[in-house]
DSSP file (Angstrom, degrees, kcal/mol; ACC not computed):
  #  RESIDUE AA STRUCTURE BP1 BP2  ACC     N-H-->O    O-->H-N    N-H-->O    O-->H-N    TCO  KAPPA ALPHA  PHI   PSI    X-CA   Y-CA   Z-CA
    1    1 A X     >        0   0    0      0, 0.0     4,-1.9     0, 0.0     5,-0.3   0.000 360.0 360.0 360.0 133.6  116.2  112.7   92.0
    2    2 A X  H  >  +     0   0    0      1,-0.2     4,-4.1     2,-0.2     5,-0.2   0.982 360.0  49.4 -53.3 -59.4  115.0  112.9   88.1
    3    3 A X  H  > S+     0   0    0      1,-0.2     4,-1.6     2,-0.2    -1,-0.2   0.827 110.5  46.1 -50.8 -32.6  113.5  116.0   88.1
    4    4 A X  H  > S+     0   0    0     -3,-0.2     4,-0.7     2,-0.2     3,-0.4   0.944 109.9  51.2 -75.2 -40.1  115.9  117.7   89.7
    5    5 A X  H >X S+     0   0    0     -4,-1.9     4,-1.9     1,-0.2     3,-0.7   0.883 114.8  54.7 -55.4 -48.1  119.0  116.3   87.4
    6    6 A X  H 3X S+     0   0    0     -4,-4.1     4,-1.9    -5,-0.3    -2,-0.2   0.956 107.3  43.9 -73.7 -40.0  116.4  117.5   84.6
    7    7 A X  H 3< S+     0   0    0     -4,-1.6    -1,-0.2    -3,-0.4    -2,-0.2   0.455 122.0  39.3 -85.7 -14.9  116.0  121.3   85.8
    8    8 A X  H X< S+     0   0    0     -3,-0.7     3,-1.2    -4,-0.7    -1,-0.2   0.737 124.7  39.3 -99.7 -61.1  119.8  121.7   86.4
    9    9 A X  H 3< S+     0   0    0     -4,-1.9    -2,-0.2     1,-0.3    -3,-0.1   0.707 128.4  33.4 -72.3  -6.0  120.6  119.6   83.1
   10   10 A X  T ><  +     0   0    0     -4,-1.9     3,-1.6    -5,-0.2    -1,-0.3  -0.234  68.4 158.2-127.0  56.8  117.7  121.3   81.0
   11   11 A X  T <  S+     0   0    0     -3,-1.2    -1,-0.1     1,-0.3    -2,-0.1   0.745  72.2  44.2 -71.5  -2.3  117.1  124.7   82.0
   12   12 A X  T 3  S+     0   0    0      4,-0.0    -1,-0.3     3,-0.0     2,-0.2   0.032  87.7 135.7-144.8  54.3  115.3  126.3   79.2
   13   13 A X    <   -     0   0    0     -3,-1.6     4,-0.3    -7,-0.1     3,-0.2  -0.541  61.1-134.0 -57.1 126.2  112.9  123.2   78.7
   14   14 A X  S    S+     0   0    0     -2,-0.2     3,-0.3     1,-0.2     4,-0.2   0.704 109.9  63.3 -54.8 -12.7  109.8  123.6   78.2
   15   15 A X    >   +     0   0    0      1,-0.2     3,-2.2     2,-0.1     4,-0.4   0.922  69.6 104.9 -39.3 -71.6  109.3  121.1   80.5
   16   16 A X  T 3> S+     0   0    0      1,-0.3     4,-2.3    -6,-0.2     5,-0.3   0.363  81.3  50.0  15.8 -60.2  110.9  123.4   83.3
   17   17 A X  H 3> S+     0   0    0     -4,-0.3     4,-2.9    -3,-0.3     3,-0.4   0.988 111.8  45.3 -80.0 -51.6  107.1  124.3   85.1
   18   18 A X  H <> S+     0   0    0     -3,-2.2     4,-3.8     1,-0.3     5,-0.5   0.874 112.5  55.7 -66.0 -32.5  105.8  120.6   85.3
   19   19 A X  H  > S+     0   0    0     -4,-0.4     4,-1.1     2,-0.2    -1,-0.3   0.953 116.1  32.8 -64.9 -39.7  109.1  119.7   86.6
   20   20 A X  H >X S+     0   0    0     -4,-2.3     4,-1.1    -3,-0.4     3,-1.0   0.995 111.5  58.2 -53.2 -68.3  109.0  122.0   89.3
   21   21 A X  H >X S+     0   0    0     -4,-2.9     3,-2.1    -5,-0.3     4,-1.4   0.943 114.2  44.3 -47.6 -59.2  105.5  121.8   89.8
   22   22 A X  H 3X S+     0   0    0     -4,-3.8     4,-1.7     1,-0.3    -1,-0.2   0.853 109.6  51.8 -43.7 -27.7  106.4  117.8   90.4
   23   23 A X  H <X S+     0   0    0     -4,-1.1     4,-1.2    -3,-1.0    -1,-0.3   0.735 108.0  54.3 -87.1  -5.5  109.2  118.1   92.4
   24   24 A X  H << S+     0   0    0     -3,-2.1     4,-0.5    -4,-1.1    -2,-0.2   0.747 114.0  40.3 -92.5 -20.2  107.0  120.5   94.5
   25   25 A X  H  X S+     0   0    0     -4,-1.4     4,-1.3    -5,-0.3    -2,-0.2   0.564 107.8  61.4 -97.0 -24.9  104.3  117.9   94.9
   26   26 A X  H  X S+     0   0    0     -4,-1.7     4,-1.0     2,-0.2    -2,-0.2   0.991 113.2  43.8 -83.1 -71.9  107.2  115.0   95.5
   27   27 A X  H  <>S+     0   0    0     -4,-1.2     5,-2.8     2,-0.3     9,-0.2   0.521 108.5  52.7 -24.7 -48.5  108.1  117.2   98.6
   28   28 A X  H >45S+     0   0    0     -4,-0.5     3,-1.2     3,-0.2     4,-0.4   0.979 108.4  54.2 -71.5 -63.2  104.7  117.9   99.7
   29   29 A X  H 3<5S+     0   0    0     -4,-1.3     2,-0.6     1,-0.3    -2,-0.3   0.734 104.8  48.7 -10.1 -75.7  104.1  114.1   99.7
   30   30 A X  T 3<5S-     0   0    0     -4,-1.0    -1,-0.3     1,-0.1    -2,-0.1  -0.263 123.6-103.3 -99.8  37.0  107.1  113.2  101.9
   31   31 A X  T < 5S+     0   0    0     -3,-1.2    -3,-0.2    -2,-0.6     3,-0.2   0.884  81.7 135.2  38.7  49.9  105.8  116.2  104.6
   32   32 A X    >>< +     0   0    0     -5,-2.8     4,-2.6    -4,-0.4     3,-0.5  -0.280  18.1 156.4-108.6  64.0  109.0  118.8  103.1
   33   33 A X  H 3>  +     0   0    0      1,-0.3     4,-1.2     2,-0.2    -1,-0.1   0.687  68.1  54.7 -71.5 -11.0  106.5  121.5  103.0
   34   34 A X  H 3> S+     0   0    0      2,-0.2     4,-2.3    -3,-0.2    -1,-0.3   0.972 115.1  48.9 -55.0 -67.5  109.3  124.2  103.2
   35   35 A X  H <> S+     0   0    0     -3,-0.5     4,-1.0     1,-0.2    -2,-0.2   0.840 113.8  39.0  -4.4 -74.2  110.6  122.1  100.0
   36   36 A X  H  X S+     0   0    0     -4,-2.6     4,-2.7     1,-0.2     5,-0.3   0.679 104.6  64.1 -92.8  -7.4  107.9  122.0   98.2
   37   37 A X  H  X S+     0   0    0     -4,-1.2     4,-2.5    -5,-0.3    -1,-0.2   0.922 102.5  58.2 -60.6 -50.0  106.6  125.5   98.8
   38   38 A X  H  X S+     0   0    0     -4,-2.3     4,-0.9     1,-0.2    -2,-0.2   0.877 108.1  41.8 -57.8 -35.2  109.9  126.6   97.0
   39   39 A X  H >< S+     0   0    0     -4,-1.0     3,-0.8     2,-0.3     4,-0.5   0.944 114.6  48.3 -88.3 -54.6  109.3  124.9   93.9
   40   40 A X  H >X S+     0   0    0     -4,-2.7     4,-2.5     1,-0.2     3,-1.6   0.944 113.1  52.2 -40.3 -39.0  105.6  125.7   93.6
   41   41 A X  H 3X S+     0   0    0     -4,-2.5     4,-1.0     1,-0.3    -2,-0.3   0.749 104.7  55.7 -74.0 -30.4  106.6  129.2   94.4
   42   42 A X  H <X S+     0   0    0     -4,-0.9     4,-1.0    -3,-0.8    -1,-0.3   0.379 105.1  54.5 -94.4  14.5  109.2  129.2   91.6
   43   43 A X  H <> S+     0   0    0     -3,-1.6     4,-2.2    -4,-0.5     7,-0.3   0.696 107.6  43.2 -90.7 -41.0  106.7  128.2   89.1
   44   44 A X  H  < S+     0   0    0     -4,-2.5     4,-0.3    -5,-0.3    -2,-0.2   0.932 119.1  52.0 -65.5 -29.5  104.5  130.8   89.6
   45   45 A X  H >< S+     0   0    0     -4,-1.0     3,-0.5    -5,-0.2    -2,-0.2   0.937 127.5  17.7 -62.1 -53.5  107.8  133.0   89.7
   46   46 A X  H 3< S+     0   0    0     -4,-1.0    -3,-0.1     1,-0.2    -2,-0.1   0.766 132.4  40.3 -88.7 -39.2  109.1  131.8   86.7
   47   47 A X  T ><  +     0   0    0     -4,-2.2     3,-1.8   -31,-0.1     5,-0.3  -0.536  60.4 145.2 -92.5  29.7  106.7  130.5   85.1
   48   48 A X  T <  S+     0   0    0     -3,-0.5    -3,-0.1    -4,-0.3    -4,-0.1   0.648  80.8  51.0 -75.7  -1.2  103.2  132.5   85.3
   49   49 A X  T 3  S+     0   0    0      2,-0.0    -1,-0.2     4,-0.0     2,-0.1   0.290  87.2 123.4 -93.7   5.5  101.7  132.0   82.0
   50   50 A X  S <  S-     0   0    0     -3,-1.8     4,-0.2    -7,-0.3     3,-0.2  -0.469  76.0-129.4 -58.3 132.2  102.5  128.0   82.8
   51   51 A X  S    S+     0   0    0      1,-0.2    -1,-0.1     2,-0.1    -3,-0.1   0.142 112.0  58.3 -81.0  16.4   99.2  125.9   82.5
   52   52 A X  S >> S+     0   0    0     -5,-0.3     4,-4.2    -9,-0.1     3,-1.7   0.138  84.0  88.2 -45.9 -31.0  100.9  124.8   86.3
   53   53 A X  H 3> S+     0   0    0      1,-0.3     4,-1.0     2,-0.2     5,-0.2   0.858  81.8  42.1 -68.7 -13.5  100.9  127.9   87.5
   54   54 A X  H 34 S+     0   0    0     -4,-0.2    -1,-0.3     2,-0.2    36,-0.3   0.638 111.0  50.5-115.1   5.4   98.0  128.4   88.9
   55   55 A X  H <> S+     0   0    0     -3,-1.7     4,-3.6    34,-0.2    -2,-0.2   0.538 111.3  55.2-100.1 -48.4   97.5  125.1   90.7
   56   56 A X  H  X S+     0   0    0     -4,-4.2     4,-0.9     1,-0.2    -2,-0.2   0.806 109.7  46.0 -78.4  -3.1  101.2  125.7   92.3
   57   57 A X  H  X S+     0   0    0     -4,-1.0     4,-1.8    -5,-0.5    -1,-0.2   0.849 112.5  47.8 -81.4 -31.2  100.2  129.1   93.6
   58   58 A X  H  > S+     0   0    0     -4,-0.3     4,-0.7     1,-0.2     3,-0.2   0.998 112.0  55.1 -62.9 -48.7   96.9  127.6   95.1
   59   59 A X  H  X S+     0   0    0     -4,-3.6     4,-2.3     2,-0.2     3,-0.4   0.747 102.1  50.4 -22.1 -54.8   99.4  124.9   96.4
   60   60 A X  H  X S+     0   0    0     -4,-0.9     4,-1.2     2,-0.2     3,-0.3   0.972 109.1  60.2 -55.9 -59.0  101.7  127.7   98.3
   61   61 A X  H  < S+     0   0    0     -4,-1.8    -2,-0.2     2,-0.2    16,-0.2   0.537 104.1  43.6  19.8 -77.6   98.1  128.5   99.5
   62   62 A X  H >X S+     0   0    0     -4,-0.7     4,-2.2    -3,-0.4     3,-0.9   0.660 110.2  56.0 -82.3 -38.3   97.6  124.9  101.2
   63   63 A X  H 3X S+     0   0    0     -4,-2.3     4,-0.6    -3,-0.3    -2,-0.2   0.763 106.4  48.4 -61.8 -24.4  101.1  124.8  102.8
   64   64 A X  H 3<>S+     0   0    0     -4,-1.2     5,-1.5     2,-0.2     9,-0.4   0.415 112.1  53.7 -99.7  22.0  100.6  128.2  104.7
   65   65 A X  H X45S+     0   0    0     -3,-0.9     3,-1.9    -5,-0.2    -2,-0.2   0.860 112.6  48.4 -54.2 -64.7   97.1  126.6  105.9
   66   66 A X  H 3<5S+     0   0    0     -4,-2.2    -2,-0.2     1,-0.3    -3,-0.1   0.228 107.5  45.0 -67.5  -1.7   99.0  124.1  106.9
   67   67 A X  T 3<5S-     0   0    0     -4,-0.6    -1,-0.3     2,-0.1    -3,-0.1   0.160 115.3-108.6 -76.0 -14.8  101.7  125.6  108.7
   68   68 A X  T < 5S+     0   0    0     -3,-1.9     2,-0.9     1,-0.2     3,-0.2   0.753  81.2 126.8  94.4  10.9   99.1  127.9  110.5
   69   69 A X     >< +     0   0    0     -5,-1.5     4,-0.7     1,-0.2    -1,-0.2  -0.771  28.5 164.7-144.5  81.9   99.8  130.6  109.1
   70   70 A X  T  4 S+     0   0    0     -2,-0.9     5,-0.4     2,-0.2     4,-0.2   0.921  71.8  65.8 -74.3 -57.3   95.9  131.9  107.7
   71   71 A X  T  > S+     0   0    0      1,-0.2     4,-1.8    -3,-0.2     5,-0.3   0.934 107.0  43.1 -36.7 -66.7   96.4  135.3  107.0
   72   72 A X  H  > S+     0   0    0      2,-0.2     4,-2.3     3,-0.1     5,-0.3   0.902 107.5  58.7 -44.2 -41.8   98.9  134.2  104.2
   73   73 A X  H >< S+     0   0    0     -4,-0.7     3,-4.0    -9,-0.4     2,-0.8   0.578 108.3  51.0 -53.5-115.0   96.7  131.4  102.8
   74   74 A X  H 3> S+     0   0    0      1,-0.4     4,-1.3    -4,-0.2    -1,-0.2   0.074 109.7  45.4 -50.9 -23.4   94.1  133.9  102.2
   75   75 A X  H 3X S+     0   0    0     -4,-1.8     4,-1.7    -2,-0.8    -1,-0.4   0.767 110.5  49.9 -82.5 -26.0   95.9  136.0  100.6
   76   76 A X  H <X S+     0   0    0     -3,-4.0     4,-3.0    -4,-2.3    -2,-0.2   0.988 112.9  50.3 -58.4 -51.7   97.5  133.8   98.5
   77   77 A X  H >> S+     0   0    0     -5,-0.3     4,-2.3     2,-0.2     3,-1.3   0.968 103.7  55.5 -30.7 -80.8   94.2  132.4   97.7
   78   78 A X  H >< S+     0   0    0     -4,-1.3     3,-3.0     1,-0.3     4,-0.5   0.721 108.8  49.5 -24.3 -87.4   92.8  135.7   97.0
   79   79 A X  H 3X S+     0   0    0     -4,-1.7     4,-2.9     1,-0.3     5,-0.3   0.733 110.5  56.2 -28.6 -47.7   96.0  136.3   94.2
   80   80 A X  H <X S+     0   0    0     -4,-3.0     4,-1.4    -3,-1.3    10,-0.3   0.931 111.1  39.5 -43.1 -53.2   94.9  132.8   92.9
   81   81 A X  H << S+     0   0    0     -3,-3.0     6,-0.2    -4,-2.3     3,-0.2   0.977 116.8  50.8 -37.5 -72.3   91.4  134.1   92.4
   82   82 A X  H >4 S+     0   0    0     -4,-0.5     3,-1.0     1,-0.2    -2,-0.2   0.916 119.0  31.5 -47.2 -64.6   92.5  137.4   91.0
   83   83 A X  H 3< S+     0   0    0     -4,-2.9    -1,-0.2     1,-0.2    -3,-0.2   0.496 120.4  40.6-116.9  27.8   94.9  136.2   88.5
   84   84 A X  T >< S-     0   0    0     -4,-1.4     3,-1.6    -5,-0.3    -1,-0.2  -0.154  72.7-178.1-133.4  51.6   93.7  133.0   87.3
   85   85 A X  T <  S+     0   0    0     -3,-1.0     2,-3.1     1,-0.2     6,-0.1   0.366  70.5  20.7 -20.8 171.2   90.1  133.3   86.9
   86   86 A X  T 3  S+     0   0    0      4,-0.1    -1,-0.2     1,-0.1    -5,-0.1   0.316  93.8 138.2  88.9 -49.7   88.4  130.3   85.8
   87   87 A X    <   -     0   0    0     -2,-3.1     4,-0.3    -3,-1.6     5,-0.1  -0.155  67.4-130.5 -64.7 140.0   91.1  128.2   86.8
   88   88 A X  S >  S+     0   0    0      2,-0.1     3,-1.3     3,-0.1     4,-0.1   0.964 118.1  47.8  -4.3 -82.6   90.9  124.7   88.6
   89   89 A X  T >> S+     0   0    0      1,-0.3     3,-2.9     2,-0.3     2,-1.8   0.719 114.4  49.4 -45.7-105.7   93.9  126.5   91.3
   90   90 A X  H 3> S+     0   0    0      1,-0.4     4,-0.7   -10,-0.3    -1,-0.3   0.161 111.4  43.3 -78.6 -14.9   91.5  129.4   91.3
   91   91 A X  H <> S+     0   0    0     -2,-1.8     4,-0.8    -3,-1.3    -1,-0.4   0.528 117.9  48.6-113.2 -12.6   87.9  127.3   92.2
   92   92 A X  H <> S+     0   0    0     -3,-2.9     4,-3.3     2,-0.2     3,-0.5   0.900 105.9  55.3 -80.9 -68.8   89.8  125.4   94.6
   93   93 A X  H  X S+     0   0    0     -4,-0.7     4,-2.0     1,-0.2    -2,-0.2   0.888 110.5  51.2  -9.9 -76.4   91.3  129.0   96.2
   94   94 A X  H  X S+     0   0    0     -4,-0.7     4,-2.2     1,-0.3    -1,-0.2   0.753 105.2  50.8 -71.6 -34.9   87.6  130.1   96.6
   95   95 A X  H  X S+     0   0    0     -4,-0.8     4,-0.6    -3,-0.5    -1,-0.3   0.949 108.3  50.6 -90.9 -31.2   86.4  127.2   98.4
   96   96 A X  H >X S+     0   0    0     -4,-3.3     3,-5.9     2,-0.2     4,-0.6   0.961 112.1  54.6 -14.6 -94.5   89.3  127.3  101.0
   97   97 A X  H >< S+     0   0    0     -4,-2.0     3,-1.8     1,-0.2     2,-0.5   0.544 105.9  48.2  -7.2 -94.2   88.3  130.8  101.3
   98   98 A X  H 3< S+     0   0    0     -4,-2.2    -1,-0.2     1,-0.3    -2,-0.2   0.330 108.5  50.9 -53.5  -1.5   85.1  130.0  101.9
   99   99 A X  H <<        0   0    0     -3,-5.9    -1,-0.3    -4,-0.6    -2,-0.2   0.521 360.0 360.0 -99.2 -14.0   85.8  127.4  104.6
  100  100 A X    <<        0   0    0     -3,-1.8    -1,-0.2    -4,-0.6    -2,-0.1  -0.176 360.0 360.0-168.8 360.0   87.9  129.9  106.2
C-alpha cells in the first residue's frame, strides 16, 4: 500500500498526519476498524497540533460507537470537544453526543 511504503520510507514528512489519517480511513472503508482505529489514534498521538488531528480523534470516536462500546465514544467525543474547539471533529463530536 502507498501510504504505508510513504510512512516507513518518509518518517519525518510533513506529510506523516494525512498519511496516517488516510490510511486510517482506507481501513475504515474496507470494515478494518481495529486498523484504522490505530492510525487515527496515532495521529492524534503523534500528531496533535495536525490540522487532522481532530477529525481522527472524532474518528476513534465513531469506531467505538460502532463496536458498541458507548461509554468510550463519549468520552472520546467529550476530549474532541475539549481540545479542539471550533473544530469540524469537534461539531461533529457534539452532535453524536447529543444523539446519544
Amino acid at each position: 500500500m502507498a501510504f504505508q511504503n510513504f510512512i516507513k520510507k518518509y518518517p519525518d514528512s510533513t506529510y506523516q498526519p494525512n498519511a496516517n489519517y488516510w490510511l486510517g480511513q482506507l481501513n475504515y472503508n474496507k470494515g478494518k476498524k481495529d486498523d484504522a482505529a490505530y492510525y487515527f489514534a496515532s495521529v492524534v498521538k503523534n500528531y496533535p497540533k495536525s490540522p487532522k488531528a481532530a477529525d481522527a480523534m472524532y474518528k476513534v470516536g465513531v469506531i467505538m460507537q460502532d463496536k458498541g462500546d458507548t461509554a468510550k465514544a463519549k468520552a472520546v467525543y467529550q476530549q474532541v470537544i475539549n481540545k479542539y474547539p471550533g473544530t469540524d471533529g469537534a461539531k461533529q463530536a457534539q452532535k453524536r453526543l447529543n444523539a446519544m
